[in-house]
N, CA, C and O atoms as a Tinker XYZ file with bonds, in Angstrom:
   492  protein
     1  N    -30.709000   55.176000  -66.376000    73     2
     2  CA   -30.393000   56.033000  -67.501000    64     1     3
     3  C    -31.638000   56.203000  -68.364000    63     2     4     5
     4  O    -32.305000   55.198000  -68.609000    81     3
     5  N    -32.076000   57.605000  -68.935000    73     3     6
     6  CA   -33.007000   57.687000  -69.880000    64     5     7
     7  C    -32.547000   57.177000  -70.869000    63     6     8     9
     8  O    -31.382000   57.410000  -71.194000    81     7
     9  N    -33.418000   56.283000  -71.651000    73     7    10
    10  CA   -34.133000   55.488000  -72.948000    64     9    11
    11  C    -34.469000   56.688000  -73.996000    63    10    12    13
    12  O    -35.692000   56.820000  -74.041000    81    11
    13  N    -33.884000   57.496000  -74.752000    73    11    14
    14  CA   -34.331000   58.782000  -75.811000    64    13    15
    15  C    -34.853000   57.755000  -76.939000    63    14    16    17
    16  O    -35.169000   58.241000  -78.025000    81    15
    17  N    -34.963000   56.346000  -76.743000    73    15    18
    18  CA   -35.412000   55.717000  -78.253000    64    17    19
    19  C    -36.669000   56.005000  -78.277000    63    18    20    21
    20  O    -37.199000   56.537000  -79.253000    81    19
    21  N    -37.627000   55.513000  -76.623000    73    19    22
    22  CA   -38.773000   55.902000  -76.837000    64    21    23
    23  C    -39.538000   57.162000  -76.852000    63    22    24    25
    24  O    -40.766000   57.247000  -76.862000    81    23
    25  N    -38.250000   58.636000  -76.851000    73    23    26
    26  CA   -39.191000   59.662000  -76.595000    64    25    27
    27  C    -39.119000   59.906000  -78.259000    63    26    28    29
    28  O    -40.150000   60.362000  -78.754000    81    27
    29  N    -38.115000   59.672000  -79.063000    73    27    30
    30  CA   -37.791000   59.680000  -80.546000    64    29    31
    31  C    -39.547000   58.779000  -80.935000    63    30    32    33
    32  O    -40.505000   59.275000  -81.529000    81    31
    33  N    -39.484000   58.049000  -80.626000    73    31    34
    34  CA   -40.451000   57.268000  -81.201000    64    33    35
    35  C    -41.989000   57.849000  -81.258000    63    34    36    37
    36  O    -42.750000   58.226000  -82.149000    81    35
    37  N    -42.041000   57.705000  -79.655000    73    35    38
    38  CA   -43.339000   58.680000  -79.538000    64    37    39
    39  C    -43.745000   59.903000  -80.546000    63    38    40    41
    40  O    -44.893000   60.102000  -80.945000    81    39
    41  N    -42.657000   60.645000  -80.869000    73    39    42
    42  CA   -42.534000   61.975000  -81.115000    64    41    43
    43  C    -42.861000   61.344000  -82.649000    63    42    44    45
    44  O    -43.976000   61.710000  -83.021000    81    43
    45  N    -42.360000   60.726000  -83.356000    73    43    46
    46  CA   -42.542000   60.283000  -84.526000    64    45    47
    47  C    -44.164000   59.770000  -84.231000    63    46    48    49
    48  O    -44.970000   60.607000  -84.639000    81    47
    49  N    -44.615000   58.904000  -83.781000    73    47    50
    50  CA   -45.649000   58.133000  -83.885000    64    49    51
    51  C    -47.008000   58.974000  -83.847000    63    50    52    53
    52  O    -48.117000   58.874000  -84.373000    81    51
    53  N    -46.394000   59.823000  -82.989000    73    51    54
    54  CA   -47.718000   61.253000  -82.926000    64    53    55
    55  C    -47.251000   62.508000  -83.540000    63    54    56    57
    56  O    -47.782000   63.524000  -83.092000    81    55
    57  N    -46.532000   62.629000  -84.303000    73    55    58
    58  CA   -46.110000   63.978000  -85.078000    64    57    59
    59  C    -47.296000   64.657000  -85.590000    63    58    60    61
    60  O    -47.278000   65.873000  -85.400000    81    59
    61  N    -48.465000   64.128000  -86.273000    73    59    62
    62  CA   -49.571000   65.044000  -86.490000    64    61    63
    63  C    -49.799000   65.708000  -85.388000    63    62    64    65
    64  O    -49.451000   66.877000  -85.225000    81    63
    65  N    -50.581000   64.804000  -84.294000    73    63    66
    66  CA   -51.189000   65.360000  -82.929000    64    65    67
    67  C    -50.520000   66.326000  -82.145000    63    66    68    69
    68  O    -51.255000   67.015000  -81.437000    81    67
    69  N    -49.061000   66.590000  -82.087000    73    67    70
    70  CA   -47.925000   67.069000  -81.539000    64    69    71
    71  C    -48.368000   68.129000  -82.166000    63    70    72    73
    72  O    -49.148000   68.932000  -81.655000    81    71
    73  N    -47.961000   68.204000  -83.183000    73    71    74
    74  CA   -47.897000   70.063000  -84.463000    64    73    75
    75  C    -49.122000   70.446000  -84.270000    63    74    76    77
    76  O    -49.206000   71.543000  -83.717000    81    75
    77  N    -50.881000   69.530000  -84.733000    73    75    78
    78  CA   -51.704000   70.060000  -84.029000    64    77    79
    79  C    -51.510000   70.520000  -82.928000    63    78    80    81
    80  O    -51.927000   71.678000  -82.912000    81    79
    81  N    -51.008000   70.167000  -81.797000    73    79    82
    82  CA   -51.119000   71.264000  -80.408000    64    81    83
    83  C    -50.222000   72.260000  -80.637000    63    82    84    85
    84  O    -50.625000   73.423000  -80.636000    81    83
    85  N    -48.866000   71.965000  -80.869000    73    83    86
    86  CA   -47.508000   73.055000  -80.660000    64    85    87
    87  C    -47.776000   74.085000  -81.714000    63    86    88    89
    88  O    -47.147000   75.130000  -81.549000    81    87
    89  N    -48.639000   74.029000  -82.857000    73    87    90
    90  CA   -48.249000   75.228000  -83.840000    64    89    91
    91  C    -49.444000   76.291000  -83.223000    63    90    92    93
    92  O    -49.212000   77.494000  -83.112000    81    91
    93  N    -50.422000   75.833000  -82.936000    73    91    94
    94  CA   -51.349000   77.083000  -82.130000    64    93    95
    95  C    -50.864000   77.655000  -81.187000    63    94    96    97
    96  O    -50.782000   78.883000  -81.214000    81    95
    97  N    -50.366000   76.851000  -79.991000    73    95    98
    98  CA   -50.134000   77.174000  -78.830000    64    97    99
    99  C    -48.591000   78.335000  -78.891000    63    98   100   101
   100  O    -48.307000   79.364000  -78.279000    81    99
   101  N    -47.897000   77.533000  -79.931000    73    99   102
   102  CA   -46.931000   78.684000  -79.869000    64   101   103
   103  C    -47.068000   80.106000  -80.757000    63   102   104   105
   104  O    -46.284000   81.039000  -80.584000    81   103
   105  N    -48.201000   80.148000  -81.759000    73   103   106
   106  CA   -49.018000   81.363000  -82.080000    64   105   107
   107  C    -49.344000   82.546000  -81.223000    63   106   108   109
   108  O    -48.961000   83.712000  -81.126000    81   107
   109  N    -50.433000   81.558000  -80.494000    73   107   110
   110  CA   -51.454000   82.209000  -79.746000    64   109   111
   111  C    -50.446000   82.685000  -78.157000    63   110   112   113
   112  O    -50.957000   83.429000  -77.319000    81   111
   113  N    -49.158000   82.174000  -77.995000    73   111   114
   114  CA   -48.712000   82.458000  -76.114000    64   113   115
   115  C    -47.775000   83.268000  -76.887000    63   114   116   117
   116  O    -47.235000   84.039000  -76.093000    81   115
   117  N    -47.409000   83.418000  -77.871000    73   115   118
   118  CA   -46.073000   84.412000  -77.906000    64   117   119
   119  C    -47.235000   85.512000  -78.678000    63   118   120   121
   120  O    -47.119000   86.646000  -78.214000    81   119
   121  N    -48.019000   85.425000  -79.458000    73   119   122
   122  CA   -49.295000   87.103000  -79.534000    64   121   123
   123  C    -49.494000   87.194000  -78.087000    63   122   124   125
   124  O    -49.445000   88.348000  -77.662000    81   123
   125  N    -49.710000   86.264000  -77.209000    73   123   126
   126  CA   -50.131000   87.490000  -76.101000    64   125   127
   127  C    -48.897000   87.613000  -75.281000    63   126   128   129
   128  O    -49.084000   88.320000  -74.290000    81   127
   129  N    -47.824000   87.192000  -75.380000    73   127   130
   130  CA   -46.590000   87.611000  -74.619000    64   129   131
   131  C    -46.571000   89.187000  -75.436000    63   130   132   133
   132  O    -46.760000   90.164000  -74.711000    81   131
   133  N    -46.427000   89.335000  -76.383000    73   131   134
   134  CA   -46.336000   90.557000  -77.429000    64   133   135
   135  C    -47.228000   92.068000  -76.769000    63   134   136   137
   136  O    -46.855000   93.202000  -76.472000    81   135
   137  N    -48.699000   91.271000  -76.746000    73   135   138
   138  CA   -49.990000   91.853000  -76.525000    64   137   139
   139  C    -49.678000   92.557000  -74.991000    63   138   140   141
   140  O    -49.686000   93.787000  -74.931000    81   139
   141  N    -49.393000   91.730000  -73.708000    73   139   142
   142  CA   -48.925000   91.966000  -72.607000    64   141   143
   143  C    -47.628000   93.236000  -72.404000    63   142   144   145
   144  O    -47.582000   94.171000  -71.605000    81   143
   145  N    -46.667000   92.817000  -73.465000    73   143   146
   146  CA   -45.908000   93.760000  -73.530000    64   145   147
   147  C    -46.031000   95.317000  -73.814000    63   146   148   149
   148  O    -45.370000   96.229000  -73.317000    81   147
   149  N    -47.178000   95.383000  -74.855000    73   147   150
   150  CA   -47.731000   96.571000  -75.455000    64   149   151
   151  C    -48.563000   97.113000  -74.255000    63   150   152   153
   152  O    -48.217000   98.128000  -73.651000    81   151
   153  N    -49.880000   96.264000  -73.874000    73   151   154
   154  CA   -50.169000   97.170000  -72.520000    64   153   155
   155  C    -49.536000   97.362000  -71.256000    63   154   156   157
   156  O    -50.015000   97.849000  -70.232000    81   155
   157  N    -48.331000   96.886000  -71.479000    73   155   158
   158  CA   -47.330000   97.361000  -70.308000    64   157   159
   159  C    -47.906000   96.591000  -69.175000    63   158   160   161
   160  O    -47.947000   97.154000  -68.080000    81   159
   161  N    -48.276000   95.598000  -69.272000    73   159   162
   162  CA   -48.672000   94.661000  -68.113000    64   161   163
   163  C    -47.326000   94.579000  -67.469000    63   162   164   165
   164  O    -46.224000   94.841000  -67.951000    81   163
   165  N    -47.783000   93.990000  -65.791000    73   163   166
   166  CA   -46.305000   93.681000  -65.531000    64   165   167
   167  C    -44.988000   92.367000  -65.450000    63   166   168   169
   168  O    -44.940000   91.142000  -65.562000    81   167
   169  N    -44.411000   93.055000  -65.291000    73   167   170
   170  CA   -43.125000   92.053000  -65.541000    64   169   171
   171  C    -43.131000   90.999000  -65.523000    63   170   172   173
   172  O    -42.590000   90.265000  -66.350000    81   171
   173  N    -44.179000   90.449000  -63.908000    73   171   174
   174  CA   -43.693000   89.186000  -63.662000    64   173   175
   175  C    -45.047000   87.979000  -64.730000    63   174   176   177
   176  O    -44.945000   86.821000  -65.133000    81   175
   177  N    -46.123000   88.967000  -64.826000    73   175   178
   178  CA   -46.991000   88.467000  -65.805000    64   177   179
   179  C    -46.805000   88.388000  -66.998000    63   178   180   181
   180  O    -47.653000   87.882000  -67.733000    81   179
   181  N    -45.722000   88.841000  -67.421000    73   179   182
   182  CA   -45.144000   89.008000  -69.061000    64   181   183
   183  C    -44.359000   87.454000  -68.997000    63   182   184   185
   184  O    -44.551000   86.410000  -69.622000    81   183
   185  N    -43.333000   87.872000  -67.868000    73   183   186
   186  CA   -42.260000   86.768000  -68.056000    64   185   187
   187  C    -42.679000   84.750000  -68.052000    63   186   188   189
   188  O    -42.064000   83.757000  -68.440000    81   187
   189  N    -44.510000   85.071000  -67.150000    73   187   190
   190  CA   -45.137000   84.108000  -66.945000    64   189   191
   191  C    -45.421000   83.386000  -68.409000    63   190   192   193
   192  O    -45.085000   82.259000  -68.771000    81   191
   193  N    -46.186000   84.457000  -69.164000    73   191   194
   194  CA   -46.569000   83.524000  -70.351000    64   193   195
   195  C    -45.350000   83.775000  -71.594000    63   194   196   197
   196  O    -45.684000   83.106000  -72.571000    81   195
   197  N    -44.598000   84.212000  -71.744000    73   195   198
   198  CA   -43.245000   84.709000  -72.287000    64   197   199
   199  C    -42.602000   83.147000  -72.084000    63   198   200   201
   200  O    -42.517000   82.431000  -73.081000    81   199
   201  N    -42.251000   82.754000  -71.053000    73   199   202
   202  CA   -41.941000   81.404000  -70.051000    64   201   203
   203  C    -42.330000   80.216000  -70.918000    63   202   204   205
   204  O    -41.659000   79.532000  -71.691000    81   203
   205  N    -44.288000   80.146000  -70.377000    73   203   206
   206  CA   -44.311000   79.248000  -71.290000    64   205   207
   207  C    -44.732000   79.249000  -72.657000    63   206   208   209
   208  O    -45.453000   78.334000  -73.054000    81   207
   209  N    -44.336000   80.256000  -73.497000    73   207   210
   210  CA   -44.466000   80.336000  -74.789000    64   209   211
   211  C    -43.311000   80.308000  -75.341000    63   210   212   213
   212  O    -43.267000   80.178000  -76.564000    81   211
   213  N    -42.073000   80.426000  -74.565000    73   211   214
   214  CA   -40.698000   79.735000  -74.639000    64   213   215
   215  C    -40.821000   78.112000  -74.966000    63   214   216   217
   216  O    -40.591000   77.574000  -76.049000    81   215
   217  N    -41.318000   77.377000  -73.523000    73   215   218
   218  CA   -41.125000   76.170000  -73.682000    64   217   219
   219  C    -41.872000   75.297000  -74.683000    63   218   220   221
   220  O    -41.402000   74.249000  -75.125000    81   219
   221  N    -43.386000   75.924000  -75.102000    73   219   222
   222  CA   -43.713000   75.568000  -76.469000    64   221   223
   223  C    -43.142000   75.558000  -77.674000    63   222   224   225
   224  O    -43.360000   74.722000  -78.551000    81   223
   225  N    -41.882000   77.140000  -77.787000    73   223   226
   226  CA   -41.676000   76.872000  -78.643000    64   225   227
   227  C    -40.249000   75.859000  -78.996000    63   226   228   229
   228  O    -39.851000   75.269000  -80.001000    81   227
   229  N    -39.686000   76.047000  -77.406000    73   227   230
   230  CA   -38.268000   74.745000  -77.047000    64   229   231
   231  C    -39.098000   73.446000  -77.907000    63   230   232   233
   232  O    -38.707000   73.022000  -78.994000    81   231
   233  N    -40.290000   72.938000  -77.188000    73   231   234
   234  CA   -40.558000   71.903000  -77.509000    64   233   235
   235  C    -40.793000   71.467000  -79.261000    63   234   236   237
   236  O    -40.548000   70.309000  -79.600000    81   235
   237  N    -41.245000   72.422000  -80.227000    73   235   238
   238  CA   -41.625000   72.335000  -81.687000    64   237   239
   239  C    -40.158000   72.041000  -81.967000    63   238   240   241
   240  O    -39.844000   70.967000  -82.479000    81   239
   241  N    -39.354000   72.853000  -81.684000    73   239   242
   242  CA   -37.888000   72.413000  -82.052000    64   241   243
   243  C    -37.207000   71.091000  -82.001000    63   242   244   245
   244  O    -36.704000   70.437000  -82.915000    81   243
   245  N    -37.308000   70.833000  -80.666000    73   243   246
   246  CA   -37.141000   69.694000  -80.803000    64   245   247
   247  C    -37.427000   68.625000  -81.406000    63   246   248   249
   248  O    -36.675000   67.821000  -81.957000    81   247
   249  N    -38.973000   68.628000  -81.250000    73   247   250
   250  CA   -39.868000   67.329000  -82.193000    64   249   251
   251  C    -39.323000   67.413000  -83.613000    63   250   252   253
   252  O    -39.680000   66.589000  -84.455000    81   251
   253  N    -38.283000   68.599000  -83.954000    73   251   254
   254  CA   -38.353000   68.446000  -85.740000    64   253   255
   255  C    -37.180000   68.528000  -85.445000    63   254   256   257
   256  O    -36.632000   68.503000  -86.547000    81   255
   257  N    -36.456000   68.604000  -84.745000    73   255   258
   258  CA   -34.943000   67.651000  -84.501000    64   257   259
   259  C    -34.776000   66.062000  -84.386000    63   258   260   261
   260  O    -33.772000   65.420000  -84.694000    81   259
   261  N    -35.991000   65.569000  -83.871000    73   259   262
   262  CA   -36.023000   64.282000  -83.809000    64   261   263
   263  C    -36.481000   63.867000  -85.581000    63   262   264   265
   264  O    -36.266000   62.833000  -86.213000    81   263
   265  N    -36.960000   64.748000  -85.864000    73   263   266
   266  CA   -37.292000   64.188000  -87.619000    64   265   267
   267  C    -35.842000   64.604000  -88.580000    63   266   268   269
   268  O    -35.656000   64.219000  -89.735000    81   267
   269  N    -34.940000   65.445000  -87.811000    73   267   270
   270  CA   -33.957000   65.215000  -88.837000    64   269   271
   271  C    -33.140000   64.447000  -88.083000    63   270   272   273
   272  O    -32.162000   64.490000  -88.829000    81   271
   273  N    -32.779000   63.750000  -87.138000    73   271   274
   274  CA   -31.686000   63.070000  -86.458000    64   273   275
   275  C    -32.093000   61.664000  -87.560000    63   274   276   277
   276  O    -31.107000   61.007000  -87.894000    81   275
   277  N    -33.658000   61.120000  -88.203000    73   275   278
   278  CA   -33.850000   60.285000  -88.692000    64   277   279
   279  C    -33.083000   60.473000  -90.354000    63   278   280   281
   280  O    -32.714000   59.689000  -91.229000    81   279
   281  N    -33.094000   61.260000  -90.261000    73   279   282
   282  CA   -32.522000   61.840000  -92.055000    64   281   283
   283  C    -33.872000   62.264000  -92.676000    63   282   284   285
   284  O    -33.930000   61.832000  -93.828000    81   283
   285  N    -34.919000   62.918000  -92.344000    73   283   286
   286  CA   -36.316000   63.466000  -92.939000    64   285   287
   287  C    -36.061000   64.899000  -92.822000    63   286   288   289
   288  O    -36.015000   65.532000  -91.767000    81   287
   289  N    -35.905000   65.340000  -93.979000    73   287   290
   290  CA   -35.774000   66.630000  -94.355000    64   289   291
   291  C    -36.626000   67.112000  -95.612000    63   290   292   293
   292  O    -36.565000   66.717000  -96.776000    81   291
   293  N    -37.280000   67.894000  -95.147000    73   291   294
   294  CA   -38.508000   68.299000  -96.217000    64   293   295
   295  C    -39.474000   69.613000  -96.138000    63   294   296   297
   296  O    -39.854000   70.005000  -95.035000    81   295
   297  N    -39.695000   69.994000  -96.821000    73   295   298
   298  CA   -40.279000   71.327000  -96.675000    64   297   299
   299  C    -41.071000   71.707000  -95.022000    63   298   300   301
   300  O    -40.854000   72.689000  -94.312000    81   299
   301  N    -42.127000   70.421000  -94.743000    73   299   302
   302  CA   -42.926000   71.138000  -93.476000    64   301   303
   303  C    -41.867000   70.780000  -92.154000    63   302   304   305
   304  O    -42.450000   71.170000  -91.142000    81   303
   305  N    -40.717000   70.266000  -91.842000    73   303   306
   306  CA   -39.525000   70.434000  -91.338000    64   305   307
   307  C    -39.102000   71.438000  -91.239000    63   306   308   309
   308  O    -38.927000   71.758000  -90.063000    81   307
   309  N    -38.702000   72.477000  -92.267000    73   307   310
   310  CA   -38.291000   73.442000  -92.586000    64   309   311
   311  C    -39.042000   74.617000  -91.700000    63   310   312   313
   312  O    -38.663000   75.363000  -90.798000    81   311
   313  N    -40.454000   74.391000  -92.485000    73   311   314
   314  CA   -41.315000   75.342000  -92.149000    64   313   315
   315  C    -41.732000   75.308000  -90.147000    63   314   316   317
   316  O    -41.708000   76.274000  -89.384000    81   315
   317  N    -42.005000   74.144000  -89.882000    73   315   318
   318  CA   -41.833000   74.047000  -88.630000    64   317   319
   319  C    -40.956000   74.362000  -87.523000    63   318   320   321
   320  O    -41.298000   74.779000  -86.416000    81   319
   321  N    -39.554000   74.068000  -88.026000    73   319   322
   322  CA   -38.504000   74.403000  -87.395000    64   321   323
   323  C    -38.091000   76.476000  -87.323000    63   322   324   325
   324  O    -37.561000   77.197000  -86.478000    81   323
   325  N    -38.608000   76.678000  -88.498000    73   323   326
   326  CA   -38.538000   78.448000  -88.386000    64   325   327
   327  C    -39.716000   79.055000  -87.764000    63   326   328   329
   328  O    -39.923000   80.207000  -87.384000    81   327
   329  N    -40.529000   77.862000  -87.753000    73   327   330
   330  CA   -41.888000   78.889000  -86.806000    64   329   331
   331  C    -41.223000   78.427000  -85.467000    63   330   332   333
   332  O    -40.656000   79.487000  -85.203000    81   331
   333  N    -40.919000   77.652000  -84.512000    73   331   334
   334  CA   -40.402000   77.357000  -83.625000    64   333   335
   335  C    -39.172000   78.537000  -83.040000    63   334   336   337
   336  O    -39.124000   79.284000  -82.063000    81   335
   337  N    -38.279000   78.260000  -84.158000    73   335   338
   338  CA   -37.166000   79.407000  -83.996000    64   337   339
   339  C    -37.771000   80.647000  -83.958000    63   338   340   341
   340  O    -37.402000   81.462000  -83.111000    81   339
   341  N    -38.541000   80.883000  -84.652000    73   339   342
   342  CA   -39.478000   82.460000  -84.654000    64   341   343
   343  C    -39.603000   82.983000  -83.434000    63   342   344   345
   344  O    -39.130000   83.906000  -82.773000    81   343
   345  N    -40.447000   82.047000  -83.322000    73   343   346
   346  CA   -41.335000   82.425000  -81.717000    64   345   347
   347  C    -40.410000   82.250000  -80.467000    63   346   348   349
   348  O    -40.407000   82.970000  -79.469000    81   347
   349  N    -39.759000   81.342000  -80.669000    73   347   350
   350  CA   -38.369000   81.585000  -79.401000    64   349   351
   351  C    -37.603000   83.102000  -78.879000    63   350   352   353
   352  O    -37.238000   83.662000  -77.846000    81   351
   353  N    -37.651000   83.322000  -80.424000    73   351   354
   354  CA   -36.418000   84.171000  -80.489000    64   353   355
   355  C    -37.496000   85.340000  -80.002000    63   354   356   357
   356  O    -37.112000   86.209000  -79.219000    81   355
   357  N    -39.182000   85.319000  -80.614000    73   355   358
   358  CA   -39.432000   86.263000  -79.926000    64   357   359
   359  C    -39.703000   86.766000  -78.969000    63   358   360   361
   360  O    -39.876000   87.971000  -78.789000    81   359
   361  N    -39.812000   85.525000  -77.875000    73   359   362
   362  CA   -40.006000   85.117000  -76.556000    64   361   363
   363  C    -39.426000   85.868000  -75.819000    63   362   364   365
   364  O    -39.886000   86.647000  -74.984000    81   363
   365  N    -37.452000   85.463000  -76.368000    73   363   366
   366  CA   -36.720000   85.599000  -75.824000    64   365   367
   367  C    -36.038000   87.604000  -75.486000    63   366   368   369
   368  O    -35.383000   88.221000  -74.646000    81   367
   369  N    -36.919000   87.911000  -77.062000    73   367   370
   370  CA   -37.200000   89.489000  -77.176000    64   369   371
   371  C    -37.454000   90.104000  -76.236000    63   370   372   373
   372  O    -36.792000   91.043000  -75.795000    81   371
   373  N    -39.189000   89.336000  -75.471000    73   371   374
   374  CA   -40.182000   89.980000  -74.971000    64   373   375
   375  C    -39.327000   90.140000  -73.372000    63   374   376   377
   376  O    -39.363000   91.106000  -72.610000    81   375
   377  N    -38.533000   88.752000  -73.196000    73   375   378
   378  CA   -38.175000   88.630000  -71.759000    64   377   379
   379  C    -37.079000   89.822000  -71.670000    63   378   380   381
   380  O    -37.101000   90.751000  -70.862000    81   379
   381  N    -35.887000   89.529000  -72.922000    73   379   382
   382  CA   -34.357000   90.306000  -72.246000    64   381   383
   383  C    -34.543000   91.743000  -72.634000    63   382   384   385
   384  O    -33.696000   92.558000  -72.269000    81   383
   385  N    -35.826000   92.213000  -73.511000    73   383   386
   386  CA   -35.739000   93.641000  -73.643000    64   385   387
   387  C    -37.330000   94.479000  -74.113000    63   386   388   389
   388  O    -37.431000   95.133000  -75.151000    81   387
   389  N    -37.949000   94.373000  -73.571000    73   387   390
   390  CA   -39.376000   94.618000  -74.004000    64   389   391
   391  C    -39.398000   96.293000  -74.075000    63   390   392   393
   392  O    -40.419000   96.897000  -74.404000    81   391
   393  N    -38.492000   96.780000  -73.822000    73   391   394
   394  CA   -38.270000   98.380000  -74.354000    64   393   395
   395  C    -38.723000   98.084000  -75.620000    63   394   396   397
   396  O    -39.799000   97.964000  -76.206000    81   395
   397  N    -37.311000   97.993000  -75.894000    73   395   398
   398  CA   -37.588000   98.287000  -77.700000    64   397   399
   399  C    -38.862000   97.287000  -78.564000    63   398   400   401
   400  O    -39.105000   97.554000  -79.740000    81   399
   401  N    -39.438000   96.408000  -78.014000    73   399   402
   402  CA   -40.541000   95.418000  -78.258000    64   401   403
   403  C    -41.622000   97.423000  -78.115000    63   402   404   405
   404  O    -41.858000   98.379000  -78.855000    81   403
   405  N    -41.804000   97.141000  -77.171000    73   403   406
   406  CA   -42.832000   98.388000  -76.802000    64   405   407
   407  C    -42.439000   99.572000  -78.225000    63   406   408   409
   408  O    -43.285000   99.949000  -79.036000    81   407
   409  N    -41.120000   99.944000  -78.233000    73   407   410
   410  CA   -41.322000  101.214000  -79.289000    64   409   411
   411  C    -41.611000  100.504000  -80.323000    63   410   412   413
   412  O    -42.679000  101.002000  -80.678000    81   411
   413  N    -41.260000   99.278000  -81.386000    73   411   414
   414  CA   -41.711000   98.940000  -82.331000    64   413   415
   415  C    -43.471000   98.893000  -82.186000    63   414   416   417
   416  O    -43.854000   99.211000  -83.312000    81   415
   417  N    -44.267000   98.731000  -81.622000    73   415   418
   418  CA   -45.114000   97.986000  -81.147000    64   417   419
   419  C    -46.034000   99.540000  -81.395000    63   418   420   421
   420  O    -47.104000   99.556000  -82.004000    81   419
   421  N    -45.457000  100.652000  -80.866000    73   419   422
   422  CA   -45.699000  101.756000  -80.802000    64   421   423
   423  C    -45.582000  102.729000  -82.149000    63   422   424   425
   424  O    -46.339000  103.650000  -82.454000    81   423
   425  N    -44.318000  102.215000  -82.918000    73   423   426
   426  CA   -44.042000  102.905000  -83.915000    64   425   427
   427  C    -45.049000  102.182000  -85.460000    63   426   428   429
   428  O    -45.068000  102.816000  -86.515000    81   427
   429  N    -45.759000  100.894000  -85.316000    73   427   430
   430  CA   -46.675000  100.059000  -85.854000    64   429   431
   431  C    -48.112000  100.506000  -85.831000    63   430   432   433
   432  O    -48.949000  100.319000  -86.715000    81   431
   433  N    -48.280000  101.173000  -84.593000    73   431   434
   434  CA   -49.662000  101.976000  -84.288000    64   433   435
   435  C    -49.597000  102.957000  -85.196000    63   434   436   437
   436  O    -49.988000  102.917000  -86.362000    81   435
   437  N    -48.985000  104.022000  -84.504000    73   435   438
   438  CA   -48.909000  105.207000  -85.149000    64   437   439
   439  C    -48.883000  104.542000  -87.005000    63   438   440   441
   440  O    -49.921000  104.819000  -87.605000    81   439
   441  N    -48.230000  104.054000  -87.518000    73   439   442
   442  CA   -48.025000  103.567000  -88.749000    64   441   443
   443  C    -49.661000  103.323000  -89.686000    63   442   444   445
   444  O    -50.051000  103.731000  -90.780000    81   443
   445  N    -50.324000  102.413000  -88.547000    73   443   446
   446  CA   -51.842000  102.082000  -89.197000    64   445   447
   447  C    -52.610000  102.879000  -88.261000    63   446   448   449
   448  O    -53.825000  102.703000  -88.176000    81   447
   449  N    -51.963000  103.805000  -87.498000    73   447   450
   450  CA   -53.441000  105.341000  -87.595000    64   449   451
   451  C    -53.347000  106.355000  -88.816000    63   450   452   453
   452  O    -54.250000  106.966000  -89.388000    81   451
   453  N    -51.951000  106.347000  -89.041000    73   451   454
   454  CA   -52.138000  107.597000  -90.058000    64   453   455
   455  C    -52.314000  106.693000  -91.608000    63   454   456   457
   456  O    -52.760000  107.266000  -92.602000    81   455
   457  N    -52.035000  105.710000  -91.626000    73   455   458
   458  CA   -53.131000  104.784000  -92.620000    64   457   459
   459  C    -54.670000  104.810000  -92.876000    63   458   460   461
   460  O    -55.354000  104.957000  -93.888000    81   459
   461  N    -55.030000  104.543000  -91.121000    73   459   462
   462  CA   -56.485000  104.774000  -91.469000    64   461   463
   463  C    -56.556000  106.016000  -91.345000    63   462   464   465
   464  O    -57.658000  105.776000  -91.840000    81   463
   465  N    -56.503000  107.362000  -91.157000    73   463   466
   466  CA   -57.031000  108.636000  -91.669000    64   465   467
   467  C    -56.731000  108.614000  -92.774000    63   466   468   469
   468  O    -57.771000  108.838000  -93.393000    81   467
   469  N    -55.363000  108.386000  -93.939000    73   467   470
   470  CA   -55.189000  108.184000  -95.011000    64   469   471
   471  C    -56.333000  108.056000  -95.638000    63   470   472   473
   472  O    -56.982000  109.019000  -96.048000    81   471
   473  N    -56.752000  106.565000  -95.794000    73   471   474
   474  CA   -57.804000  106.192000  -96.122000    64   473   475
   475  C    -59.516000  106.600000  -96.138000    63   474   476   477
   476  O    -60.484000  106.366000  -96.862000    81   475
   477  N    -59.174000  107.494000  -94.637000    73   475   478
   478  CA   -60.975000  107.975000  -94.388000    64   477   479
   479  C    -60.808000  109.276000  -95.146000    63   478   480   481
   480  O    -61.900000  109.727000  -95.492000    81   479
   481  N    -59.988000  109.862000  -95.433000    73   479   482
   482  CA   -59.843000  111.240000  -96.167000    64   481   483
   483  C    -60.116000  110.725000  -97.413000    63   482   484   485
   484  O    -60.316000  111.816000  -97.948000    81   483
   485  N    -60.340000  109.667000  -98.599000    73   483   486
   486  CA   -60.211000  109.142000  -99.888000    64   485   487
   487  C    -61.712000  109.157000 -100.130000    63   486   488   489
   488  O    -62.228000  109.634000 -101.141000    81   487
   489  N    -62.232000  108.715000  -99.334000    73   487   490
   490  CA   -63.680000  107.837000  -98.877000    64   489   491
   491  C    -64.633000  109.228000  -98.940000    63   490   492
   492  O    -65.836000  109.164000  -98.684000    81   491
C-alpha cells in the first residue's frame, strides 16, 4: 500500500523548490500550448505540450492541497492554487476546443493592430 505521509511531507519540506519549478513551467507550457494553437500547429503537437502543461498544472494543485489538508491557509495558497486552476482550465480549453481559443486569439490581434495604427496616426 502507498505511504501518502511521505509524499505530504516531501511536498511540505521542499515547497519553495517545488513552486520554484511548477510556477514557470506552468507559465511558460500553457503560453506555448496557446502560441501553438494560434499558429495552427497540429493537433497532435498541441495536445503534446497542452498534455504536459496539464500535468504541471495537476501537479501545483495538488502540492497546495497538501498545504491545506494541514490547515495552512493563506494568501500565497490562494494565489497558487488559482494559478494552477488557471492554467488547467486553460489547458483543458486548448485540448477540448481550440476553435474558439483561435477566434479569441484572432479577435485580440485585430484588437492591438487597430491600436497600433491608432497610435501611429497621433505620433
Amino acid at each position: 500500500m502507498f505511504d501518502f505521509s511521505n509524499l505530504l511531507e516531501f511536498s511540505h519540506n521542499h515547497c519553495i523548490a517545488i513552486c520554484a519549478a511548477l510556477v514557470p513551467a506552468n507559465v511558460l507550457s500553457t503560453f506555448c500550448a496557446i502560441v501553438l494553437v494560434g499558429l495552427k500547429r497540429p493537433r497532435s503537437q498541441v495536445w503534446q505540450v497542452s498534455g504536459l502543461a496539464s500535468v504541471f498544472a495537476l501537479l501545483m494543485v495538488l502540492h497546495v492541497l497538501t498545504w491545506f489538508i494541514i490547515g495552512v491557509v493563506m494568501m500565497p495558497t490562494f494565489v497558487l492554487l488559482s494559478l494552477g486552476g488557471l492554467c488547467l482550465s486553460t489547458n483543458l480549453w486548448v485540448i477540448l476546443h481550440p476553435q474558439s481559443l483561435r477566434r479569441v486569439l484572432a479577435s485580440l490581434n485585430r484588437r492591438m493592430q487597430s491600436l497600433r495604427t491608432g497610435t501611429a496616426s497621433l505620433s
